[in-house]
mmCIF file of the N, C-alpha and C atoms, coordinates in Angstrom:
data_MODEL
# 
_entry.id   MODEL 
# 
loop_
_atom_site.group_PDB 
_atom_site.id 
_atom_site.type_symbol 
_atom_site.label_atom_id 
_atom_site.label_alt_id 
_atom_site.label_comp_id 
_atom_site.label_asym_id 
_atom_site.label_entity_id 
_atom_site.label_seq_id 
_atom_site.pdbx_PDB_ins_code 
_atom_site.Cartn_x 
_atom_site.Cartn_y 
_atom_site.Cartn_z 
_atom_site.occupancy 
_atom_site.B_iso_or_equiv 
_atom_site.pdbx_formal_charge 
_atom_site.auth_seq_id 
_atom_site.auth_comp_id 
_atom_site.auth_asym_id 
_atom_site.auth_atom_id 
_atom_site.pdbx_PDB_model_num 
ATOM 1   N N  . UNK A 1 1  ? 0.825  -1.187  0.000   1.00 0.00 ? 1  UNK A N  1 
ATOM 2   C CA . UNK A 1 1  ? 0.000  0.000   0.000   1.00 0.00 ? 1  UNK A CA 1 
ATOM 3   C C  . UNK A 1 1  ? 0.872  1.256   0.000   1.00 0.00 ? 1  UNK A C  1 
ATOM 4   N N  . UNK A 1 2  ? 1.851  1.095   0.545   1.00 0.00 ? 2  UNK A N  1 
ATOM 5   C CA . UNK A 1 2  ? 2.897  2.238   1.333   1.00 0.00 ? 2  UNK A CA 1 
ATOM 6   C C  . UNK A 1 2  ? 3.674  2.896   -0.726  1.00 0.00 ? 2  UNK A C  1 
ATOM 7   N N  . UNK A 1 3  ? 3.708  1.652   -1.774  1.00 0.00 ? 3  UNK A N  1 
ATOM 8   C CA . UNK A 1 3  ? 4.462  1.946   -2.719  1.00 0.00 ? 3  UNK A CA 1 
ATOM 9   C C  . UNK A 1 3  ? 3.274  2.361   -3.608  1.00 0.00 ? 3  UNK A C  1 
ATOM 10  N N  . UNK A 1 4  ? 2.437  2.080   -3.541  1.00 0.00 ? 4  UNK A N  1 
ATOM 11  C CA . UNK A 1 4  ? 1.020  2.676   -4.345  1.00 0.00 ? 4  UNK A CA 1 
ATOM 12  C C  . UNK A 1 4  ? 0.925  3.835   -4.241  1.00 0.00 ? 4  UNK A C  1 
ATOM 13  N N  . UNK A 1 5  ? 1.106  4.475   -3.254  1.00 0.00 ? 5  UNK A N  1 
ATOM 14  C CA . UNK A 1 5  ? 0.865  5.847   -2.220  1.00 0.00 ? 5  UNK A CA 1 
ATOM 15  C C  . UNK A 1 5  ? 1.993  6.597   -2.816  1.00 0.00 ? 5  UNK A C  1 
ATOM 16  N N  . UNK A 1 6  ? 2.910  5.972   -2.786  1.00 0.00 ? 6  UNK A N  1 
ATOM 17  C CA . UNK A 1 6  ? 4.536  6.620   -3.431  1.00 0.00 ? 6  UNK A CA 1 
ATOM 18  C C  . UNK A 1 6  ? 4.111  6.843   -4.595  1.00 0.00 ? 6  UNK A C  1 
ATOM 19  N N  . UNK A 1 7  ? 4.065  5.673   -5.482  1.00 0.00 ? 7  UNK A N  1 
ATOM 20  C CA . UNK A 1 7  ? 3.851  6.161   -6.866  1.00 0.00 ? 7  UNK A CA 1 
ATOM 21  C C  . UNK A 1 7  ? 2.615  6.985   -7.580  1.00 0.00 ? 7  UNK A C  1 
ATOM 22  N N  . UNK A 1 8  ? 1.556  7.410   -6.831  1.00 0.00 ? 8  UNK A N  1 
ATOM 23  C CA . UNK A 1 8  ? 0.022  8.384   -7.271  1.00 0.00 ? 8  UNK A CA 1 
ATOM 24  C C  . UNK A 1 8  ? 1.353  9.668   -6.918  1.00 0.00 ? 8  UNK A C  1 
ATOM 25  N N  . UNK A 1 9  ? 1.706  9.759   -5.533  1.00 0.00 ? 9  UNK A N  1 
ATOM 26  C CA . UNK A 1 9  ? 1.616  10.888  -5.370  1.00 0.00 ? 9  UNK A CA 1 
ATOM 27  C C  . UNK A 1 9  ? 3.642  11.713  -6.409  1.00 0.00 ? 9  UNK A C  1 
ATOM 28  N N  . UNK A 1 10 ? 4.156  10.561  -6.783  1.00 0.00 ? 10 UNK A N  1 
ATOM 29  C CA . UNK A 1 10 ? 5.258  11.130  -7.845  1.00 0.00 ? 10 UNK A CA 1 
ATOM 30  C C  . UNK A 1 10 ? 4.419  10.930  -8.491  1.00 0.00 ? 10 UNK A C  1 
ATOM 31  N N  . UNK A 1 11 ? 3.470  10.628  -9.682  1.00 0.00 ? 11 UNK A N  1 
ATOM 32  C CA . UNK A 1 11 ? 2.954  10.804  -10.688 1.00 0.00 ? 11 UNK A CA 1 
ATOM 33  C C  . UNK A 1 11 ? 2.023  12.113  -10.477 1.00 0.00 ? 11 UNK A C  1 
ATOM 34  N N  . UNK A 1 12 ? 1.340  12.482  -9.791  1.00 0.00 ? 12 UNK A N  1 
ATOM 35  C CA . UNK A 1 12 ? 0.970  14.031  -9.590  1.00 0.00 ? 12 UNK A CA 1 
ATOM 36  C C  . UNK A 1 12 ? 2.137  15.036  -9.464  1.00 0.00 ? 12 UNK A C  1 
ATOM 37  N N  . UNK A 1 13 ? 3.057  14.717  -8.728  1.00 0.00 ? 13 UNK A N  1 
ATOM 38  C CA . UNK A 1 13 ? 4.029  15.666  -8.772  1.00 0.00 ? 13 UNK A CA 1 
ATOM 39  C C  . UNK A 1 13 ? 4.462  15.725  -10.361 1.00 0.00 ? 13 UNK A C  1 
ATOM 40  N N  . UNK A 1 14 ? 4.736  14.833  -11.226 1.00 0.00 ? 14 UNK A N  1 
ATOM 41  C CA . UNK A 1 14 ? 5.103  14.902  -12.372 1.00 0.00 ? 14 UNK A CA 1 
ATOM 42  C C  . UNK A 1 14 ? 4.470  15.725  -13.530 1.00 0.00 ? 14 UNK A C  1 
ATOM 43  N N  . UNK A 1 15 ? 2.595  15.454  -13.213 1.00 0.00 ? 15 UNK A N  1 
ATOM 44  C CA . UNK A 1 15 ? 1.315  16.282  -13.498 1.00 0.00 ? 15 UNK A CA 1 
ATOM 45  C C  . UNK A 1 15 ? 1.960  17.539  -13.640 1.00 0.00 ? 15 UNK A C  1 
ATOM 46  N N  . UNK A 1 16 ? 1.866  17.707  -12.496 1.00 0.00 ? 16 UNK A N  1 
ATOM 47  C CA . UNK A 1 16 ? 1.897  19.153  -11.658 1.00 0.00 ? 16 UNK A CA 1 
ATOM 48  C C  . UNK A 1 16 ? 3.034  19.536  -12.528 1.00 0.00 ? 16 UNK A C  1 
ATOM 49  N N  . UNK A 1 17 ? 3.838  19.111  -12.412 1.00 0.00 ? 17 UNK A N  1 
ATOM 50  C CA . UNK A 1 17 ? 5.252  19.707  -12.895 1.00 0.00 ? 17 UNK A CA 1 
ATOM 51  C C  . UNK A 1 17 ? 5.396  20.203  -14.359 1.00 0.00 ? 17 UNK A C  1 
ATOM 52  N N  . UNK A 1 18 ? 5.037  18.924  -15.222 1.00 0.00 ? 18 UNK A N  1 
ATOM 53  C CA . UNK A 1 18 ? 4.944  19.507  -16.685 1.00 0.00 ? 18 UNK A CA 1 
ATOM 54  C C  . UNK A 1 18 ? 3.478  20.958  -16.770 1.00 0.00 ? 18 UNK A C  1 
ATOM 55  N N  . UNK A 1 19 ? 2.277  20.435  -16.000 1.00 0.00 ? 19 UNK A N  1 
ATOM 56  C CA . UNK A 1 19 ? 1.185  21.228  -16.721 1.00 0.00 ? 19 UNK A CA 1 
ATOM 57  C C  . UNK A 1 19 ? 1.049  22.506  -15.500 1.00 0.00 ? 19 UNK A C  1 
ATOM 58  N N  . UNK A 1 20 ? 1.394  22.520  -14.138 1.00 0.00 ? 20 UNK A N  1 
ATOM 59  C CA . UNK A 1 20 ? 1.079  23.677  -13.432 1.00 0.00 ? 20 UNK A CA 1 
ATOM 60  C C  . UNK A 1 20 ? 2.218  24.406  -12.902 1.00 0.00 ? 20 UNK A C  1 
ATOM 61  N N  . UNK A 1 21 ? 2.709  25.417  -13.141 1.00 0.00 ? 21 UNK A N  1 
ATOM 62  C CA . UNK A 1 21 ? 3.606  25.877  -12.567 1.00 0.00 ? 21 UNK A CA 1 
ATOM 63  C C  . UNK A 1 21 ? 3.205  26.886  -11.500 1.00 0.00 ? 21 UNK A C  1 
ATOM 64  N N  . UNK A 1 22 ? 2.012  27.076  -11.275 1.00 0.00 ? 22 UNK A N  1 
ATOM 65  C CA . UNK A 1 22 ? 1.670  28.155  -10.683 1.00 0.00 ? 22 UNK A CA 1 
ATOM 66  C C  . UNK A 1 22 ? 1.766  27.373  -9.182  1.00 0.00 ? 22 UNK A C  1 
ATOM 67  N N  . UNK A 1 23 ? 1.069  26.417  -8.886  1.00 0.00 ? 23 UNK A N  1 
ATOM 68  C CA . UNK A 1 23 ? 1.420  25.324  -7.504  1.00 0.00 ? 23 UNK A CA 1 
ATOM 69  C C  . UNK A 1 23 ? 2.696  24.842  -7.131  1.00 0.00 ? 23 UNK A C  1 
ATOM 70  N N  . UNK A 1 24 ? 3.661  25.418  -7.731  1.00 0.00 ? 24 UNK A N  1 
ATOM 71  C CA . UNK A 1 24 ? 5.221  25.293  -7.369  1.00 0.00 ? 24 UNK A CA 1 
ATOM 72  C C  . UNK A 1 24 ? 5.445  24.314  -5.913  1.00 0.00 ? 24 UNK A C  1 
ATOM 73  N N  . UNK A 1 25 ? 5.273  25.306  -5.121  1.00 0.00 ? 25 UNK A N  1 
ATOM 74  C CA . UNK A 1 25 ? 5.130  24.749  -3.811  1.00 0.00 ? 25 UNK A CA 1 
ATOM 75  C C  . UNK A 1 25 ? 4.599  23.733  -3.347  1.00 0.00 ? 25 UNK A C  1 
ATOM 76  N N  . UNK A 1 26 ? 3.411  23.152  -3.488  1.00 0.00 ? 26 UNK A N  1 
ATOM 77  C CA . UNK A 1 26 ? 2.632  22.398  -3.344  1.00 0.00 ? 26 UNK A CA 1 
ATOM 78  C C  . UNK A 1 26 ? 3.273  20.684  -3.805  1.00 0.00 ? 26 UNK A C  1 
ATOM 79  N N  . UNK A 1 27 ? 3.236  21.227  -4.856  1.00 0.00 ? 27 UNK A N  1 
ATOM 80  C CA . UNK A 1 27 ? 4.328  19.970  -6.134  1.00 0.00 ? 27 UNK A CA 1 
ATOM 81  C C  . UNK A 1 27 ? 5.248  19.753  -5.681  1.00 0.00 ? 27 UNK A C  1 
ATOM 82  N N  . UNK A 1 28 ? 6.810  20.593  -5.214  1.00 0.00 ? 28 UNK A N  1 
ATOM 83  C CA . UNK A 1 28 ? 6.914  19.639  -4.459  1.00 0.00 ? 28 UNK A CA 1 
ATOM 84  C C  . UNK A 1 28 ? 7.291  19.177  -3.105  1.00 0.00 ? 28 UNK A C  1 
ATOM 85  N N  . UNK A 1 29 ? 5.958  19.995  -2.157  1.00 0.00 ? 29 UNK A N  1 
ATOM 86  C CA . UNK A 1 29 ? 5.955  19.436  -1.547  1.00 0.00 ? 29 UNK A CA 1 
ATOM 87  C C  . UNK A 1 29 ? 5.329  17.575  -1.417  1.00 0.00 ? 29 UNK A C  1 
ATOM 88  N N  . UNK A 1 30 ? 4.618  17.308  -2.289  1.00 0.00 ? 30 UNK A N  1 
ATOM 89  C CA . UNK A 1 30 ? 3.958  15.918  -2.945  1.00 0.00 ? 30 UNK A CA 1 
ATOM 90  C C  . UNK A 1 30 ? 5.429  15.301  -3.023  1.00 0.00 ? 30 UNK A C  1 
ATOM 91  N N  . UNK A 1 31 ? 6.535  15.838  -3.712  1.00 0.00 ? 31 UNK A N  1 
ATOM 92  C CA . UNK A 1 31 ? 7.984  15.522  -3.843  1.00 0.00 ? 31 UNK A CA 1 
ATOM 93  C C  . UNK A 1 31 ? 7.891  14.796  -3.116  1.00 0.00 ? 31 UNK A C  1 
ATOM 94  N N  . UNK A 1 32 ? 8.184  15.643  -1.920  1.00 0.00 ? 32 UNK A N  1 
ATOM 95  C CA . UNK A 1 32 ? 9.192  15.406  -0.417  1.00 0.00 ? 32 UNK A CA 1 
ATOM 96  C C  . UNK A 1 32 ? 8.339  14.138  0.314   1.00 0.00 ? 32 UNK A C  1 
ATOM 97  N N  . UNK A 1 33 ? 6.915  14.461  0.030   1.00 0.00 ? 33 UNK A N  1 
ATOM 98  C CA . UNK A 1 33 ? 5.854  13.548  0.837   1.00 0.00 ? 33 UNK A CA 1 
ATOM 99  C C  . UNK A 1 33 ? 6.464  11.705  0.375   1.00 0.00 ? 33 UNK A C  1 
ATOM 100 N N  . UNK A 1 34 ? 6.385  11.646  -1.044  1.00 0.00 ? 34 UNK A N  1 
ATOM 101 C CA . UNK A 1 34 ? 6.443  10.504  -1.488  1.00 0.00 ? 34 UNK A CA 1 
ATOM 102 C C  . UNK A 1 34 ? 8.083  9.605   -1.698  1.00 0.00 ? 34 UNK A C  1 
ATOM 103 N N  . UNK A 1 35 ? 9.340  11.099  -1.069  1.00 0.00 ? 35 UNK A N  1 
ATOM 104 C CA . UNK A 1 35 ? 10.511 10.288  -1.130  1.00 0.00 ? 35 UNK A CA 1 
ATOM 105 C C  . UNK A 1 35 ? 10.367 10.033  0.098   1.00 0.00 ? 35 UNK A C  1 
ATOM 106 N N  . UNK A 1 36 ? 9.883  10.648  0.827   1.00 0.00 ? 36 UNK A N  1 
ATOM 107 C CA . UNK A 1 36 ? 10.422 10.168  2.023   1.00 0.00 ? 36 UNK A CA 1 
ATOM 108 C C  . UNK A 1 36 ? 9.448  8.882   2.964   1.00 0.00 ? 36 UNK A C  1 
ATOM 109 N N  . UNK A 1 37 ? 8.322  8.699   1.778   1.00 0.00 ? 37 UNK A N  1 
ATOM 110 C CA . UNK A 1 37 ? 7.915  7.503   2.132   1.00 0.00 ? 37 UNK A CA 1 
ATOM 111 C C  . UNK A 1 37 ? 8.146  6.108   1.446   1.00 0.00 ? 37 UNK A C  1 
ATOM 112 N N  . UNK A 1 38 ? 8.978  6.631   0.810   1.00 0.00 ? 38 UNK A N  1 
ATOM 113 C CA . UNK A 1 38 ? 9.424  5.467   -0.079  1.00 0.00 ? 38 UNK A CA 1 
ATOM 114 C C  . UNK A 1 38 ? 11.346 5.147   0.798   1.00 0.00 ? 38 UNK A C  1 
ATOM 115 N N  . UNK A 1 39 ? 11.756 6.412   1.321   1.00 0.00 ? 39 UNK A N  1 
ATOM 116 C CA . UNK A 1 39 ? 12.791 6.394   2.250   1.00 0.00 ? 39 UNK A CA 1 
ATOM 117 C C  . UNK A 1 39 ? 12.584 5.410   3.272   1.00 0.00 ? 39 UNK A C  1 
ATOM 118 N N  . UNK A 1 40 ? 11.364 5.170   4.150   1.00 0.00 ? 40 UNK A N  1 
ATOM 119 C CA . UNK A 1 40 ? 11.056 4.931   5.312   1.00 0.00 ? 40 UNK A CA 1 
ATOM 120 C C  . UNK A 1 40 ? 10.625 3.487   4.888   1.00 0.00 ? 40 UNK A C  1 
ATOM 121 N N  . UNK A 1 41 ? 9.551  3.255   3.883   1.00 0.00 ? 41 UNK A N  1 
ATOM 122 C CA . UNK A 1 41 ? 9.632  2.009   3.047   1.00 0.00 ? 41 UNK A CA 1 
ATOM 123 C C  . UNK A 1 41 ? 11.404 0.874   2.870   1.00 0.00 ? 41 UNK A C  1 
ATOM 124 N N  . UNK A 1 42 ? 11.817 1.285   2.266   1.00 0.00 ? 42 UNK A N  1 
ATOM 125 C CA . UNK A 1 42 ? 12.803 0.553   2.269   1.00 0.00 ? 42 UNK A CA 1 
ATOM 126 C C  . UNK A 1 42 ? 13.450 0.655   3.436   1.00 0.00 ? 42 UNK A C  1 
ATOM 127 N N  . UNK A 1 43 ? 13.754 1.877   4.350   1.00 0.00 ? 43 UNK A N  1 
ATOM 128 C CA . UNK A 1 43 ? 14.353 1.068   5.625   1.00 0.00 ? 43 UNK A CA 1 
ATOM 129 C C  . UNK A 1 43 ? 13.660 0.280   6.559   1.00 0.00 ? 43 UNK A C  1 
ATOM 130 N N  . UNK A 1 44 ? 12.424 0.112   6.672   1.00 0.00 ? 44 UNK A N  1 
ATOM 131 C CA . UNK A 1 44 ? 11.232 -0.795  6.962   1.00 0.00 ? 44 UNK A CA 1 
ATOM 132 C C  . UNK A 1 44 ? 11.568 -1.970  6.496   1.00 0.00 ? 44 UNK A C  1 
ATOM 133 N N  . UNK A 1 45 ? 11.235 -2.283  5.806   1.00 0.00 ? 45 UNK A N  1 
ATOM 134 C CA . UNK A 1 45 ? 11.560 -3.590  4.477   1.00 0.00 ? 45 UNK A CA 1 
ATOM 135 C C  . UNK A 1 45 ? 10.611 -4.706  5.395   1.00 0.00 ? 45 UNK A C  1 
ATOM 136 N N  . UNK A 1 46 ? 10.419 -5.347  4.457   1.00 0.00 ? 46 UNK A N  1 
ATOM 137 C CA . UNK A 1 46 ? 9.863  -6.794  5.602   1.00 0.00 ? 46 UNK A CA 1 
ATOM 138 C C  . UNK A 1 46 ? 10.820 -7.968  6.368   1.00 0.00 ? 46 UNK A C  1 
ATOM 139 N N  . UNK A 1 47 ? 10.836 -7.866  7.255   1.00 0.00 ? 47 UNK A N  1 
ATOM 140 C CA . UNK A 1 47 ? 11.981 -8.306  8.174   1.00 0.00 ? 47 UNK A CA 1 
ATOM 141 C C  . UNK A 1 47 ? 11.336 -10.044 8.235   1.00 0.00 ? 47 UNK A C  1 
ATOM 142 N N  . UNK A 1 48 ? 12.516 -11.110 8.075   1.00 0.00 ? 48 UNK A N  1 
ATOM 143 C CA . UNK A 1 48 ? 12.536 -12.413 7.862   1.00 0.00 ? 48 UNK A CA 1 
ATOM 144 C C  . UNK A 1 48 ? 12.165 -12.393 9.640   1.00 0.00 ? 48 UNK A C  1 
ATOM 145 N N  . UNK A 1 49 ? 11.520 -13.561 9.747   1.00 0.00 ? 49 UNK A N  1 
ATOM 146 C CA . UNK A 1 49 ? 11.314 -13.676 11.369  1.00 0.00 ? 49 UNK A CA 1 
ATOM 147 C C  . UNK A 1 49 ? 12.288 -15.080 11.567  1.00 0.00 ? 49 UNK A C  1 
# 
């Protein structure tokens, strides 16, 4: 779920990026939202029991 979430919200940032420039900010903040859950994702990882 966590990489689904990653990838909508870089594909809006990407949106955003080619077609709105006026939401600068916003875009990327969506950036920051989705590296750093994709950051936290892989240091998570699924741990072997």
């Amino acid at each position: 779920m966590l990489w689904t979430i990653t990838v909508i919200l870089v594909l809006l940032w990407l949106v955003g990026f080619i077609g709105f420039h006026v939401l600068g900010a916003w875009i990327h903040l969506l950036l920051l939202v989705a590296v750093v859950l994709l950051i936290l994702n892989l240091l998570s990882g699924r741990r072997a029991i």
